[in-house]
C-alpha positions as CSV (number, residue, x, y, z in Angstrom):
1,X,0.0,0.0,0.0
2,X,3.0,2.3,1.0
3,X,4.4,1.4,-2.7
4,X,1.5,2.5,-4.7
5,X,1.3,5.5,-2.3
6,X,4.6,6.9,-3.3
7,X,4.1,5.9,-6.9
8,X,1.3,8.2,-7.3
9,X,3.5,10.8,-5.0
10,X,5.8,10.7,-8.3
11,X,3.3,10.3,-11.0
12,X,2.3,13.6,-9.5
13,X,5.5,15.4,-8.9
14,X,7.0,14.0,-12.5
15,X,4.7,14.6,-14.9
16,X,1.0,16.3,-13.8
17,X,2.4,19.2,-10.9
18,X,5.0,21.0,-13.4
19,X,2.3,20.7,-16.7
20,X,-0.6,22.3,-14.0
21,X,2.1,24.7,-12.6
22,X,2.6,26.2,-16.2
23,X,-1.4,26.4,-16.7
24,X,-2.4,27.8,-13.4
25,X,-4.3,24.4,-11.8
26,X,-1.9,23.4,-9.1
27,X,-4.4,25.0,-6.8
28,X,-7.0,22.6,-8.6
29,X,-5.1,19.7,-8.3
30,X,-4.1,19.7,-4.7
31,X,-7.1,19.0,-3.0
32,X,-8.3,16.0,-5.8
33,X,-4.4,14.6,-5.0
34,X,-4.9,14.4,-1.3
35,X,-8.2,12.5,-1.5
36,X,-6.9,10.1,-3.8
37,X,-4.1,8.8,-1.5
38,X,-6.5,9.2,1.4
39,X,-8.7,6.5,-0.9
40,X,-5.8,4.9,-1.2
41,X,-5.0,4.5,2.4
42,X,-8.7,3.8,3.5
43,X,-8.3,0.5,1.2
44,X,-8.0,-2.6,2.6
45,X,-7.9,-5.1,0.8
46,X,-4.2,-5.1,-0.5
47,X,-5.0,-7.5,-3.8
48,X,-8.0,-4.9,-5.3
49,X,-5.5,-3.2,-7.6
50,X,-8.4,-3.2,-10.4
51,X,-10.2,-0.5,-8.5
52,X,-7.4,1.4,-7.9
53,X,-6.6,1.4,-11.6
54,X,-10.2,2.1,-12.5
55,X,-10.0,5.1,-9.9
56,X,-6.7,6.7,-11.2
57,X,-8.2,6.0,-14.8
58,X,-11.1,8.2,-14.1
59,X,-8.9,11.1,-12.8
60,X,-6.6,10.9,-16.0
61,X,-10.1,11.2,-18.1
62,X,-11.0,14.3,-15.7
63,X,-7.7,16.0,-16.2
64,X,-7.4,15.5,-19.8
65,X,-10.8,16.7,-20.4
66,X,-10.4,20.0,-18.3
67,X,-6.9,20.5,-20.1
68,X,-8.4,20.1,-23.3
69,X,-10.7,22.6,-23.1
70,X,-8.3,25.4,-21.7
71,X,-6.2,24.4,-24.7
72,X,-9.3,24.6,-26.9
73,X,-9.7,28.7,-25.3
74,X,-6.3,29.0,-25.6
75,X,-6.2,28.2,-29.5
76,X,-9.5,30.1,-30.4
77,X,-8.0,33.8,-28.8
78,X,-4.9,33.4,-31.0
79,X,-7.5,32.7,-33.7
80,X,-9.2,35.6,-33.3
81,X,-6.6,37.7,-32.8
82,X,-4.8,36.4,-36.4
83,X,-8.3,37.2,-38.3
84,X,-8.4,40.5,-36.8
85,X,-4.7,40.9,-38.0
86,X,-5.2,39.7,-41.6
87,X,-8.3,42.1,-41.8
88,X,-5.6,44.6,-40.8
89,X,-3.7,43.5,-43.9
90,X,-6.2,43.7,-46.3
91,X,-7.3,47.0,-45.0
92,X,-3.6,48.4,-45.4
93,X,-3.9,46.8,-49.5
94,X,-6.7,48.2,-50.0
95,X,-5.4,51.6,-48.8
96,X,-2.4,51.0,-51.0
97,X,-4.7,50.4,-53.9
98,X,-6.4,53.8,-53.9
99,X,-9.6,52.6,-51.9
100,X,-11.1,54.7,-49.7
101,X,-10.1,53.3,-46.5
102,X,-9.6,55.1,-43.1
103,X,-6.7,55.6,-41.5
104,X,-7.2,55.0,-37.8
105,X,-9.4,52.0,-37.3
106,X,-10.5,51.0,-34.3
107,X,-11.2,47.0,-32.9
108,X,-15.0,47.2,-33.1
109,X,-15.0,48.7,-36.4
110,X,-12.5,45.3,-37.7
111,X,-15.0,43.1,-36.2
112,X,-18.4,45.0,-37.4
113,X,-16.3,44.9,-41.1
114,X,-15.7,41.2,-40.5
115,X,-19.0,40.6,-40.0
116,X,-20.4,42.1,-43.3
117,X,-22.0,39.5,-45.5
118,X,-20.7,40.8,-48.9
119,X,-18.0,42.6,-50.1
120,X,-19.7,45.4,-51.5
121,X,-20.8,45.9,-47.6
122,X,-17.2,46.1,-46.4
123,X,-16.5,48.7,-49.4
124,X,-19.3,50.2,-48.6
125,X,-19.3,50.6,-44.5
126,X,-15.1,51.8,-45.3
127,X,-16.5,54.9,-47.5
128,X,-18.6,55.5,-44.6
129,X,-15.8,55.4,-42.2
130,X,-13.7,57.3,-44.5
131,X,-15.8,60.2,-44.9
132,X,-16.6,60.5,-40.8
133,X,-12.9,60.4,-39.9
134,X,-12.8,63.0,-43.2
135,X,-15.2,65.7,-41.6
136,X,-13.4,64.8,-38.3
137,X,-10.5,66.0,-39.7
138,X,-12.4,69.4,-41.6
139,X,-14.0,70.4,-38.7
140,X,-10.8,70.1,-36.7
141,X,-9.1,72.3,-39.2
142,X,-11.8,74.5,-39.0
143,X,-12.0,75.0,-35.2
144,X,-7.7,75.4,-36.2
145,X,-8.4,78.2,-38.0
146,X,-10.6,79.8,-36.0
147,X,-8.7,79.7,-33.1
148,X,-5.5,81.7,-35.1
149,X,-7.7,83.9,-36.2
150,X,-9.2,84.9,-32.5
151,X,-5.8,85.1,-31.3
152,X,-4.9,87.6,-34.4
153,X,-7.9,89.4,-33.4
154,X,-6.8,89.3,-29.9
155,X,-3.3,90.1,-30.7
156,X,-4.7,93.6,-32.9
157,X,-7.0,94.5,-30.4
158,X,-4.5,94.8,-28.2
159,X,-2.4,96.6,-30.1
160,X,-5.4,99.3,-30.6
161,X,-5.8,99.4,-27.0
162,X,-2.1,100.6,-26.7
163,X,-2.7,102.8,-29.2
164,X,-5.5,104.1,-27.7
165,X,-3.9,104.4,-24.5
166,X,-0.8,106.9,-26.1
167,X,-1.2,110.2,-24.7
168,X,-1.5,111.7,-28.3
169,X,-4.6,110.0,-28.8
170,X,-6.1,110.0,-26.0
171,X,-6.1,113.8,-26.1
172,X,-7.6,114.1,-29.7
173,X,-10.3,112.0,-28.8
174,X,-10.9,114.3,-25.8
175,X,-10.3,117.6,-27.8
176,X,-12.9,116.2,-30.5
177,X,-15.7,114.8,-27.9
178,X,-15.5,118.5,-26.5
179,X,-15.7,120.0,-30.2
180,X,-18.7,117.8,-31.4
181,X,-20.6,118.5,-27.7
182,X,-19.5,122.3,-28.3
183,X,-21.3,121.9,-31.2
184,X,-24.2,119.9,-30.2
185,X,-24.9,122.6,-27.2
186,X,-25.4,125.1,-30.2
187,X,-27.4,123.4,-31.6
188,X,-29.8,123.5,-28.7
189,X,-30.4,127.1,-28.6
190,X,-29.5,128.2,-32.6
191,X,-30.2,125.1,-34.4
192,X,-32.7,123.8,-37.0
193,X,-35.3,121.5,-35.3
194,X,-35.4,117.5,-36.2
195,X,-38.3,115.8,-34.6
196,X,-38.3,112.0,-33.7
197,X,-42.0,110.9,-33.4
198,X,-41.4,107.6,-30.4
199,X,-45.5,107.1,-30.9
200,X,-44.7,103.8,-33.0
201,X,-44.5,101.6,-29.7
202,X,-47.7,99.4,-29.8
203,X,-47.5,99.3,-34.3
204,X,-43.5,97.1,-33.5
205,X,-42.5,94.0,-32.2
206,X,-39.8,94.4,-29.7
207,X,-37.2,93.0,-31.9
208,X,-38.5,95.9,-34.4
209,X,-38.2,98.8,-31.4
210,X,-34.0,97.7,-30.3
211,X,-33.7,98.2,-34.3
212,X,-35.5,101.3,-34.1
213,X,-33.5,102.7,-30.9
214,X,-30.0,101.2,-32.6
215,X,-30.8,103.3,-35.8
216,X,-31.5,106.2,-33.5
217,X,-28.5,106.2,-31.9
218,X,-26.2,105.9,-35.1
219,X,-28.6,108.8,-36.2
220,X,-27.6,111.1,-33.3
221,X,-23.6,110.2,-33.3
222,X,-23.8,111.4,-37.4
223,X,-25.8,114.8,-36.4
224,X,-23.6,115.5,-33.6
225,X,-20.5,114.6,-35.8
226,X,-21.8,116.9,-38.6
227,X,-20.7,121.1,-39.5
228,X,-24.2,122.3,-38.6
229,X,-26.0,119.7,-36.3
230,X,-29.7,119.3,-35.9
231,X,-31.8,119.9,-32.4
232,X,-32.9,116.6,-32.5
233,X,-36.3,116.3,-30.7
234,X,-37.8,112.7,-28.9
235,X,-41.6,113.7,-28.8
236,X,-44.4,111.6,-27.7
237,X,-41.5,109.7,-25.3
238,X,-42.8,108.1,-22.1
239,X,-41.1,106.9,-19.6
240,X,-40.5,103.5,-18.7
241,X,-41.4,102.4,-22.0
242,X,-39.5,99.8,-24.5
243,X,-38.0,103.1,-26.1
244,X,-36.5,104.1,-22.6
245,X,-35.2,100.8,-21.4
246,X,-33.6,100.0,-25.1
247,X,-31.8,103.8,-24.8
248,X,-30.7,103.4,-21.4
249,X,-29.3,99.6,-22.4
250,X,-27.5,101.5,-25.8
251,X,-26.0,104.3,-24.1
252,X,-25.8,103.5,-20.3
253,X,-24.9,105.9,-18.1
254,X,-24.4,108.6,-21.0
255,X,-28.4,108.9,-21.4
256,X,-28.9,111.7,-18.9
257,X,-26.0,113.5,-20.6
258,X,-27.3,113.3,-24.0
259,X,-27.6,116.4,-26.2
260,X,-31.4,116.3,-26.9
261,X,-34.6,117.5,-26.0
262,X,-36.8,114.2,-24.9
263,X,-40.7,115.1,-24.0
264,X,-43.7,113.3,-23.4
265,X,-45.7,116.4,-25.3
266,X,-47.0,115.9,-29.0
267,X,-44.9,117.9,-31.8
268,X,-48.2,120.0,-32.2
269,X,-48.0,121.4,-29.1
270,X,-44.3,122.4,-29.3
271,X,-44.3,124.0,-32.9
272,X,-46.6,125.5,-34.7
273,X,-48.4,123.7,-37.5
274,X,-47.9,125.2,-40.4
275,X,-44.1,125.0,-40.2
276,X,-44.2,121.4,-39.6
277,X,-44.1,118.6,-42.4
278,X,-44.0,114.9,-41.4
279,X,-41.6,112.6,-44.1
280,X,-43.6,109.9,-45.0
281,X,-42.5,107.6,-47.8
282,X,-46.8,107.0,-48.5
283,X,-47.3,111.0,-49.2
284,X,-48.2,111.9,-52.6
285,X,-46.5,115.4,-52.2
286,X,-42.9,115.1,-53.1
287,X,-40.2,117.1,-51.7
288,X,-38.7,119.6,-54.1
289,X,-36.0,121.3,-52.3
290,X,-35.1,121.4,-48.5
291,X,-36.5,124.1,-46.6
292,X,-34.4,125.6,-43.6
293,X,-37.2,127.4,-41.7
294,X,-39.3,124.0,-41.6
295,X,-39.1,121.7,-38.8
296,X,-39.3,117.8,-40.5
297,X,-40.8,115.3,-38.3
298,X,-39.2,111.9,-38.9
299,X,-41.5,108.2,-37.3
300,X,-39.2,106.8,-35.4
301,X,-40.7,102.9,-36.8
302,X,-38.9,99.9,-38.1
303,X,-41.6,97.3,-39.4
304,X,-40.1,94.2,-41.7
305,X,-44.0,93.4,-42.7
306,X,-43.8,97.5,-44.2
307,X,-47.2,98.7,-42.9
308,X,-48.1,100.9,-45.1
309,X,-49.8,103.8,-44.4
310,X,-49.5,104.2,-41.2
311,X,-47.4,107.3,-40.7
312,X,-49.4,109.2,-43.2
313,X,-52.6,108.6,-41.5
314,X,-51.0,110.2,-37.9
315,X,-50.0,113.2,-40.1
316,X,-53.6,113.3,-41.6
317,X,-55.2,113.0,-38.1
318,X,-53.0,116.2,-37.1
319,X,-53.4,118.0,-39.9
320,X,-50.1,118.4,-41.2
321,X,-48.5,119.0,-44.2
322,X,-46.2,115.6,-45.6
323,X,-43.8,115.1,-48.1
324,X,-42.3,112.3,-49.7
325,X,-38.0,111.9,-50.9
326,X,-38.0,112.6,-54.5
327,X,-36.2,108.5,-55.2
328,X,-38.2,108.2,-58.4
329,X,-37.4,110.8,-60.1
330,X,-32.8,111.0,-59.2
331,X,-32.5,107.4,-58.9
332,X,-33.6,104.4,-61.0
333,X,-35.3,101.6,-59.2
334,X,-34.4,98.0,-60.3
335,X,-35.5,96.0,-57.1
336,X,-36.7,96.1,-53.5
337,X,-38.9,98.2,-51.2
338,X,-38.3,101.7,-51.1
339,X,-38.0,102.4,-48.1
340,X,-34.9,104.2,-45.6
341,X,-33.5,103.3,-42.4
342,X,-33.3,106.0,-40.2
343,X,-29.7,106.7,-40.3
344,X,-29.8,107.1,-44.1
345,X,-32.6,109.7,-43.5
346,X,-30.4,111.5,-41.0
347,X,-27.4,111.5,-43.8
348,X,-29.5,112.5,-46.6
349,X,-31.0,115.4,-44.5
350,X,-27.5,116.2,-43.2
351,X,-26.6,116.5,-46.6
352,X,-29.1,118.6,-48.1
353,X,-28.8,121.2,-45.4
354,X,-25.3,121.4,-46.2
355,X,-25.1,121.5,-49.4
356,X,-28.8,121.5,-51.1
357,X,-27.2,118.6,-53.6
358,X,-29.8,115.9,-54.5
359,X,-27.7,113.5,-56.2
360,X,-24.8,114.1,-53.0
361,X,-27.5,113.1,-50.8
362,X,-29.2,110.2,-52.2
363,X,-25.4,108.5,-52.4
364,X,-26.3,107.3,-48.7
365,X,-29.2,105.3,-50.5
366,X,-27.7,101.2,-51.2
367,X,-26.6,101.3,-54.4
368,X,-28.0,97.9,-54.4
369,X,-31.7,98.9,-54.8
370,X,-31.2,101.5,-58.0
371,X,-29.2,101.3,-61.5
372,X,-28.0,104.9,-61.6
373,X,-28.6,108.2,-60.7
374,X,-30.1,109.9,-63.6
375,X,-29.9,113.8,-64.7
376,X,-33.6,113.7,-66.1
377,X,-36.5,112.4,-64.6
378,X,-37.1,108.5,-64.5
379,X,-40.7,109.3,-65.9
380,X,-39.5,110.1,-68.9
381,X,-36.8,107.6,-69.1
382,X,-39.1,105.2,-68.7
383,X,-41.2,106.4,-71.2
384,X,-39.0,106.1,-73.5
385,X,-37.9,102.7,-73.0
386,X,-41.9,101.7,-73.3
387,X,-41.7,103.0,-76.7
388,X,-38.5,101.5,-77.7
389,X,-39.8,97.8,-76.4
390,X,-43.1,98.6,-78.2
391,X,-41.2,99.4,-81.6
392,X,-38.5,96.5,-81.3
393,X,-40.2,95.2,-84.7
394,X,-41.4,98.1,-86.3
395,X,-40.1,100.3,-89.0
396,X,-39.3,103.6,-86.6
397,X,-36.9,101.8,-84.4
398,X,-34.0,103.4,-85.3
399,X,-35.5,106.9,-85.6
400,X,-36.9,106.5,-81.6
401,X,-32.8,105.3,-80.8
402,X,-31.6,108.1,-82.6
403,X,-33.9,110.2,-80.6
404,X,-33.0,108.1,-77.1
405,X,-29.3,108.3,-77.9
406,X,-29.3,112.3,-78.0
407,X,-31.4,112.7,-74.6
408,X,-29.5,109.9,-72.8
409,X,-26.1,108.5,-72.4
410,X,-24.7,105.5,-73.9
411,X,-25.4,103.5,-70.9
412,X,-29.2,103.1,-71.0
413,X,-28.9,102.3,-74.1
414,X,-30.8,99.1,-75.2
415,X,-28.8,96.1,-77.1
């Protein structure tokens, strides 16, 4: 018994501990050794070498089995790991070819292309990563570019700023402030009236009356920046209204200090009627020349829909006298509404006070809703057009371009 003891003592030293020891089951194999020799021990009857072969027999089929099947996990992960490799491969010919193949592929993305049934699915689902990790790369460039350029615009501004803060500067900006306030305070007492009508607030959105304030405000730097300023006027202004909270938003703490006279009272009951005339683009009257001893009343309204109308019925209820910009007859419309924002109608009046020049004036008009400004009046320029499209196929076509050429430049001229 002692003999077949120590011969499975050796079996297990020899040839089972070192292979288990290698794999990581000695711990396994420990326990299942010490009950077979207990077994062993427990026997008594010394001739029933059968069973013990039968036993040991059974534990060589257990072992074999369990190292079979770690061999079997052993084999497949290597397996894996060679198909994921020779997708690799392929992926790197096909780059080579001139497919469009990504460059950076991830493990997930191998085994989703592995698992495509066809190989028009593989082509296809590589375009697709090709052209994500391509707008990857685009929007990354972008964001690139976008950051150099916030960092030049960083750079310049700080550059301005020291600019700014050299002496020499900073006292001709203060020497002009107090010029264009000098001339702002004359204004008050010696200049020409400009009335702002702020009556507009229920006929606008509130998106429409911060657009109206903003163009009120570029409106007031260019008259106080100008030779002979305005005394611009806020009539029909209430307080805490959207007008007053978008002012004191635009110029802060500057709105007490403002050149301007802001009342609550109607225009009527400031000025006298019959020197005041309300420029509406609706009135049929059209405004010959620009008078200096009238007092032009300006609706201080920004409407996208363009109500139409509106400001010429106010002036109707009042019983004033409106006029109209003569744009028909200097410039020649080819698109668009005709309508002026409120800054251009401060340059254009800035302008014909100054210098009484029509054509000077309408320059502040976008050049992108007329052709030209024309010496004659558009009527009859269009006239004549009329009766040159009319004639196209008659005999007196050449007789009416004749006649055309002589009143008009080259440049109307039809082809």
């Amino acid at each position: 018994m002692q003999s077949a003891n120590m011969l499975l003592r050796r079996i297990l030293r020899s040839s089972v501990l070192p292979f288990a020891t290698q794999h990581g089951m000695k711990k396994d194999l420990f326990p299942l050794s010490r009950t077979l020799s207990l077994s062993l021990c427990l026997k008594q009857d010394k001739s029933c070498e059968p069973s013990e072969k039968l036993d040991l027999d059974e534990w060589k089929k257990v072992m074999k089995s369990g190292l079979q099947e770690e061999v079997s996990e052993m084999v497949s992960e290597p397996k894996e790991l060679s198909s994921l490799a020779a997708a690799r491969e392929t992926l790197e010919m096909w780059r080579l070819a001139g497919r469009a193949v990504p460059e950076n592929i991830s493990e997930e993305q191998l085994k989703t292309f592995m698992e495509c049934p066809s190989k028009s699915a593989k082509k296809k689902y590589l375009k697709y990563l090709h052209l994500k990790e391509l707008y990857k790369k685009n929007d990354k460039r972008k964001m690139d570019e976008k950051r150099e350029r916030r960092l030049e615009a960083q750079d310049e501004d700080s550059k301005t700023d020291e600019t700014k803060k050299s002496p020499f500067v900073c006292l001709w900006s203060r020497t002009m402030d107090k010029a264009y306030n000098w001339r702002a305070a004359q204004s008050m007492i010696f200049g020409q009236p400009l009335v702002f009508d702020m009556s507009y607030e229920k006929e606008m959105s509130v998106r429409e009356v911060s657009n109206t304030v903003r163009q009120i405000v570029m409106s007031e730097s260019s008259n106080r920046k100008s030779v002979d300023p305005f005394h611009i006027h806020f009539c029909n202004f209430k307080e805490d209204s959207l007008y007053h909270r978008e002012f004191i938003k635009n110029y802060r703490e500057a709105w007490d200090k403002v050149l301007i006279t802001v009342t609550d009272q109607c225009y009527t009951e400031i000025f006298p009627k019959d020197k005041l005339i309300y420029l509406t683009a609706d009135s049929p009257k059209v405004m010959k020349a620009f008078d200096h001893d009238k007092i032009y009343i300006v609706g201080s309204m920004v409407d996208k829909s363009i109500k139409r109308g509106v400001s010429l019925a106010r002036a109707k209820r009042l019983g004033l006298e409106t006029a109209a910009l003569p744009l028909d007859k200097y410039l020649l419309w080819s698109t668009g509404a005709k309508n002026l924002t409120l800054d251009q109608m401060m340059h254009i009046l800035l302008t014909l006070k100054d210098t009484g020049d029509w054509k000077k004036a309408l320059e502040f008009v976008p050049k992108r809703k007329y052709c030209d400004i024309v010496n004659k009046p558009v009527k009859e320029l269009k006239k004549t057009l009329d009766l040159i499209s009319t004639l196209k196929l008659g005999k007196g076509r050449e007789k009416v371009e004749k006649q055309f050429a002589k009143n008009y430049p080259k440049r109307y001229k039809l082809k």
